[in-house]
Each structure stands twice: as structure tokens, then as C-alpha cells.
N, C-alpha and C positions, 0 to 999 in steps of 0.2 A: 504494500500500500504506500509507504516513502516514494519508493523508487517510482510510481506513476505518480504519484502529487509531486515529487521534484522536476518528474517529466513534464508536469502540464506548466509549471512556473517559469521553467528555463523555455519553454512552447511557446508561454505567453509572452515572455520578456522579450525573445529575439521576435516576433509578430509585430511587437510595439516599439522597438527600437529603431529600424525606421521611417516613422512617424516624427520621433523625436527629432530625427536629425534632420527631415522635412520643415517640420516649421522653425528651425531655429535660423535658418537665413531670410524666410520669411520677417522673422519677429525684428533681425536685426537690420532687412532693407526698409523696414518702419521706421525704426528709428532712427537710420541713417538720412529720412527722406524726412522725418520733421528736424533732424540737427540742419541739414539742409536749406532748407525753408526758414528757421530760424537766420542761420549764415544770410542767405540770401537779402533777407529782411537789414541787418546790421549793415553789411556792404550797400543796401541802398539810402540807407541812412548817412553813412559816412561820405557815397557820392552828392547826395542831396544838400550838405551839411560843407561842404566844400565845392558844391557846383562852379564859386566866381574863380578858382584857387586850385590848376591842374596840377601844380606840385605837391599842394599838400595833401591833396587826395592820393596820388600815387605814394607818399610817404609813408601817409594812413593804409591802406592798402598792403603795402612793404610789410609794416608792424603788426595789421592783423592775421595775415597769412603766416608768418615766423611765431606769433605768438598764439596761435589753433591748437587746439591738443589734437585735431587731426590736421593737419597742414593740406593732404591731399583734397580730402570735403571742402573745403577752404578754398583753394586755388579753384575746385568745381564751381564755387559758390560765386566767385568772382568773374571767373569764365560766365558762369548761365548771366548776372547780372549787367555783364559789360555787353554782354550777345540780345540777352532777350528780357531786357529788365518787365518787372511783375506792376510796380506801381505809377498810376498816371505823374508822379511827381519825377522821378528815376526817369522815364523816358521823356519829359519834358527838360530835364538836366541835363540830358545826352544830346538832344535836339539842338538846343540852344547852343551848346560851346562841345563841339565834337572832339575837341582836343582831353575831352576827359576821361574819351575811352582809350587813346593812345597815352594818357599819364595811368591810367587804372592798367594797362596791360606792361606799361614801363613798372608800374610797383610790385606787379603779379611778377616780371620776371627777374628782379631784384629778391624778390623773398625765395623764388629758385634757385638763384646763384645759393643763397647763401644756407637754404637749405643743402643743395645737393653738397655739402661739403661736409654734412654727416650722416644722413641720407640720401645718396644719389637714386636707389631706387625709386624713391617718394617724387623726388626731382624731376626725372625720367617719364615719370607716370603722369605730374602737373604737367608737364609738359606736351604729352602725349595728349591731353585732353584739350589745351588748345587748339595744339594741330588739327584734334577732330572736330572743332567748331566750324571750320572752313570757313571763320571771317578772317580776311587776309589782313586788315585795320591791326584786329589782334595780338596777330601771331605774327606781322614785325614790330610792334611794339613790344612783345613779348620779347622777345629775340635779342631786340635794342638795349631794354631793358634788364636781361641777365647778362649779356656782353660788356655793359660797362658797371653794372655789378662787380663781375668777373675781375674784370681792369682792376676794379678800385681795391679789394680781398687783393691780388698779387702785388700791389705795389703796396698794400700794409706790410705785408708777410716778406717780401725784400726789407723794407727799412727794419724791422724786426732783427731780420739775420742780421743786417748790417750794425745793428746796434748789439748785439751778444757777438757779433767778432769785435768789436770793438771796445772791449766793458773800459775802460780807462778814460775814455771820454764823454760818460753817460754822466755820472755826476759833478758837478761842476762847483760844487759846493767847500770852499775852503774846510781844513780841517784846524778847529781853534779849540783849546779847551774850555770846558763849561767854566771856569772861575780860576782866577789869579792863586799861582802859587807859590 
């Protein structure tokens, strides 16, 4: 009697198992599609909220993508918003000064540079999601905008080395004693 009630449990279990594994991507494109929607909401606030001011929008942009706890949703959220924004205020801001979706796709691809330098998969992938936008506005803005990223990251990371081959001349500060002896 065990060995058929073990039977019907281990029966049961592998029957319902999966199920389980069925809805759990289900459960998680839910809420990857309200974190989304969320995102998208924030990035049209920060266009709308910066509409006169293409620098500081792509800046903003920069910092909210670097600072996503998923980067990649993020760089989605900015992509769908600069391609196909959701609210009559967002595409009245894009209308108006079109230069905002070449500064929104310069910040998108500034926060790739500097992602992909501990994620380049993550990188790769933001990346890859522009391309699939097929607005060409975009994706040389994007382009523009992790290339002189790029630039800016290698000429820190030179003065760096140049300053640890050089420790003798980093501090320039006289050496005097604290108090008269």
C-alpha cells in the first residue's frame, strides 16, 4: 500500500510540474510589462520635464539607465518612448524640438558605453534593441552617443595610468611638520 500511495505522489508531482514551470514566465512577462510601463511613464516625465533643454535630458537619460536595477528594461523603456511615446504630452515634446530624441538616444548610448564595461552582455542586448527599432534618428544617435562615451572612459583610464607611472608628481603638497621643534 506505501509503494502505490508513493507511486500516485511522485505521479502527481511530475503531472504538475510542468505547469509550474509554465506559468512562471508567464507570471514574470507580467511583471516585467508593468516594470515596463512604469519605466516608460518616468522616461516621459523626464522628456516632458526637460522638453526646452536637449542636454539635460540626454544626461537624465544617461543616469536613469546606469542607475535601473534592470538596465536592459530600461534602455527598452527609452527605446519604446523615444520611438513611440504613450502620452499626448511626450509626443507633443518630441514634435516641437526633435533634437530631443537625438539627445534621449545620445544618453541611451552613453549609459551603454558605460554599462558595457561590466556588462557587455547587457550592452550588446540594449543595443541590439535599438537596432530592432528601425528608427535610423535613433540608432545614430545611439551610436554617437556610446562612441564619444567610449572616447571620454579611455582618455580617463590613460590619465589614470599616466598618473600611477608617475606617483612622484601626484602630490604637490610641501612636507612641513605639524608644530615647531
Amino acid at each position: 500500500m506505501k509503494k502505490l500511495f508513493s507511486a500516485a505522489v511522485i505521479a502527481g508531482a511530475m503531472a504538475l510540474t510542468p505547469a509550474i514551470f509554465v506559468s512562471a514566465p508567464a507570471v514574470a512577462q507580467g511583471v516585467d510589462a508593468e516594470q515596463l510601463a512604469a519605466m516608460e511613464a518616468e522616461i516621459e516625465a523626464l522628456l516632458i520635464a526637460n522638453a526646452d533643454d536637449p542636454d539635460a535630458f540626454a544626461a537624465a537619460i544617461e543616469a536613469y539607465v546606469i542607475a535601473a536595477a534592470n538596465v536592459e528594461l530600461a534602455g527598452d523603456a527609452v527605446t519604446n518612448v523615444l520611438t513611440n511615446p504613450k502620452s499626448d504630452a511626450a509626443k507633443a515634446a518630441l514634435a516641437s524640438n526633435p533634437g530631443l530624441k537625438s539627445a534621449g538616444g545620445a544618453g541611451l548610448g552613453a549609459a551603454i558605453a558605460v554599462i558595457g564595461i561590466t556588462n557587455p552582455t547587457a550592452a550588446a542586448n540594449m543595443q541590439a534593441e535599438v537596432e530592432a527599432s528601425g528608427d535610423t534618428t535613433l540608432q545614430a544617435s545611439v551610436s554617437q552617443g556610446t562612441s564619444t562615451k567610449t572616447a571620454s572612459i579611455q582618455q580617463q583610464q590613460q590619465q589614470q595610468q599616466q598618473q600611477q607611472q608617475q606617483p612622484g608628481q601626484q602630490d604637490s603638497t610641501p612636507e612641513t611638520p605639524a608644530s615647531p621643534s
